[in-house]
C-alpha distance (Angstrom), angle and dihedral (degrees) to the residues before:
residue distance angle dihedral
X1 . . .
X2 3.61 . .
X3 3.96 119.2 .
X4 3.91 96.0 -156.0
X5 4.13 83.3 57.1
X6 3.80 88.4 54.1
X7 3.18 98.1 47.9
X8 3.62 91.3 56.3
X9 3.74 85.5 51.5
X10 3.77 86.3 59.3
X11 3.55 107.3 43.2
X12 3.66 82.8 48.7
X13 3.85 105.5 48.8
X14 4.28 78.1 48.7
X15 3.62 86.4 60.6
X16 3.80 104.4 45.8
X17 4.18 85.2 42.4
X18 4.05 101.4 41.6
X19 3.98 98.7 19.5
X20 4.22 86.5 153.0
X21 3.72 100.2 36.0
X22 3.67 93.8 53.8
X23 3.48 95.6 48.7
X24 3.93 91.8 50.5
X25 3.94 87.3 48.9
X26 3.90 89.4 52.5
X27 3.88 84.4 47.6
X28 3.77 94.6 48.6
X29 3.49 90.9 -121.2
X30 4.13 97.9 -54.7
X31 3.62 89.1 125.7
X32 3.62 117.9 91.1
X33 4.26 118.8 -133.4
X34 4.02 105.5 -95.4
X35 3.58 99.6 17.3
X36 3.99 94.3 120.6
X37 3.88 108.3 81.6
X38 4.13 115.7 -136.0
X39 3.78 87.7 -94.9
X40 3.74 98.3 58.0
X41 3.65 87.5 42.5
X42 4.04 82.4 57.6
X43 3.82 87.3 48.8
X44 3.43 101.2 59.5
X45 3.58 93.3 37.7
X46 3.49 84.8 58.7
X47 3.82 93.6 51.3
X48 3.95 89.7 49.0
X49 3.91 86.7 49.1
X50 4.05 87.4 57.5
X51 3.91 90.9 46.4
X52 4.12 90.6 52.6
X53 3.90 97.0 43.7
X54 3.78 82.3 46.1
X55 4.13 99.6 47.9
X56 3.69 82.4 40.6
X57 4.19 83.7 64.1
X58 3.40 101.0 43.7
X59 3.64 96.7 44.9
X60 3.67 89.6 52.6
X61 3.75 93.4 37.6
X62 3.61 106.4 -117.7
């Protein structure tokens, strides 16, 4: 198993979980608590989905 692949997995399963959280942490707290809409929400869930399927190759060596 490769560890770059789950890390992907990680960082990836932390965005489709904690989509708004994260992005306040990367902030440092500038953005306010329900400023993403339901579709940016979706967005970055999206994006997190991409990062899992990908860790999910790596680690497995695809």
């Amino acid at each position: 198993m490769n560890p770059a692949g789950v890390l992907l997995f990680l960082f990836g399963l932390a965005i489709v979980a904690f989509p708004e959280k994260l992005l306040r942490m990367f902030f440092l707290g500038l953005l306010q608590e329900g400023t993403l809409s339901s579709g940016g929400i979706l967005f970055y869930r999206l994006i997190g989905g991409f990062f899992v399927f990908a860790g999910l190759a790596v680690a497995v060596g695809m």
